[in-house]
LOTORLO-845222 format. One line per field, with one value per residue (C-alpha): x, y, z. Coordinates in Angstrom, 2 decimals. Layout:
N
xx = X|...
yy = Y|...
zz = Z|...
***
This chain:
90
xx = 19.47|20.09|18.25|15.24|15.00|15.54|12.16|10.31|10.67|9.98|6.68|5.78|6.04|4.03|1.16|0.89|0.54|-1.63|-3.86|-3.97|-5.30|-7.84|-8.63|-9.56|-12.21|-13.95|-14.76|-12.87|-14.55|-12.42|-13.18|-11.77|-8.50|-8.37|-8.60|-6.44|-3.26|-3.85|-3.21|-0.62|1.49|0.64|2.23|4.73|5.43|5.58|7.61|10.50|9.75|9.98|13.11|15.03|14.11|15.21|18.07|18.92|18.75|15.26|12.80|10.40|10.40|9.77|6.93|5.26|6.09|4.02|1.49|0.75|1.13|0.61|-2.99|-4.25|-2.85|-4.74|-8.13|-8.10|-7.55|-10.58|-12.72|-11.68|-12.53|-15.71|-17.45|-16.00|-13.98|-16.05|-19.83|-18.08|-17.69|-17.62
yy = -1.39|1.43|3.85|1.04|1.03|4.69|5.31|2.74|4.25|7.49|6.24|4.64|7.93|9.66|6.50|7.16|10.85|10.49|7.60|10.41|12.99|10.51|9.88|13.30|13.65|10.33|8.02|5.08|1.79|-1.77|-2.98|0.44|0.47|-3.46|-2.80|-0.03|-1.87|-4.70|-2.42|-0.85|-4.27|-5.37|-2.36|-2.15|-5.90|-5.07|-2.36|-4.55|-7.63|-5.93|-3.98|-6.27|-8.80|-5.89|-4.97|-8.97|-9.46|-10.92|-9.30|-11.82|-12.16|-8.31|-7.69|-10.92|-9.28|-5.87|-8.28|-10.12|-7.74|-4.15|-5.33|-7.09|-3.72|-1.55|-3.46|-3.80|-0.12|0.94|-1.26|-0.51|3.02|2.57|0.50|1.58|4.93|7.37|6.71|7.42|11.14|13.61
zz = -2.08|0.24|-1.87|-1.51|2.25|2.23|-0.03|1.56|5.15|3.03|1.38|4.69|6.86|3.90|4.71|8.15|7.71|5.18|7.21|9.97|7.87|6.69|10.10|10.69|7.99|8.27|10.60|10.10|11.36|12.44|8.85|7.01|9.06|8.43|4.74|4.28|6.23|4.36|0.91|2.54|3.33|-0.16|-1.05|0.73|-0.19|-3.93|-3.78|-1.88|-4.05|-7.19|-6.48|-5.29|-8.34|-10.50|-8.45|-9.17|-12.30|-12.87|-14.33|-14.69|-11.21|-10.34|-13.21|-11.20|-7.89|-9.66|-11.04|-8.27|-5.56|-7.14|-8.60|-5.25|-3.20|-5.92|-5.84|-2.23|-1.72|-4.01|-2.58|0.66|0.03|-1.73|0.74|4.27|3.89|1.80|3.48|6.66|5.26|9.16
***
């Protein structure tokens, strides 16, 4: 479990660095920041969920946590950057 929260502060120091170097090259509105830290708690949810339902012993449990949670962060993410990220191009 160790290894988990290691990665996870890993992967989220890689999301704010990467959210900063989107920042840079487009203009970002209220409902474009909204959208992407929504994905990125979804995310960040799913990753915990599932590993610790593996770590557990249920699978069942994690896939659901991947279902659930992996597929809602994914969706919101590409809409997110259809709609409000990529026509704010600088």
């Amino acid at each position: 479990m160790g290894l988990m929260w290691y990665l996870m502060g890993m992967g989220t120091t890689a999301a704010l660095w990467g959210y900063l170097r989107l920042r840079r090259t487009f203009v970002l509105e209220w409902k474009a920041n909204l959208g992407l830290g929504l994905a990125f708690v979804l995310l960040w949810l799913c990753v915990g969920w599932s590993w610790g339902s593996f770590a557990e012993g249920e699978p069942q449990s994690g896939a659901m946590g991947l279902l659930c949670f992996g597929l809602s962060s994914l969706m919101l993410t590409v809409l997110t950057v259809r709609h409000w990220v990529l026509p704010g191009r600088k």
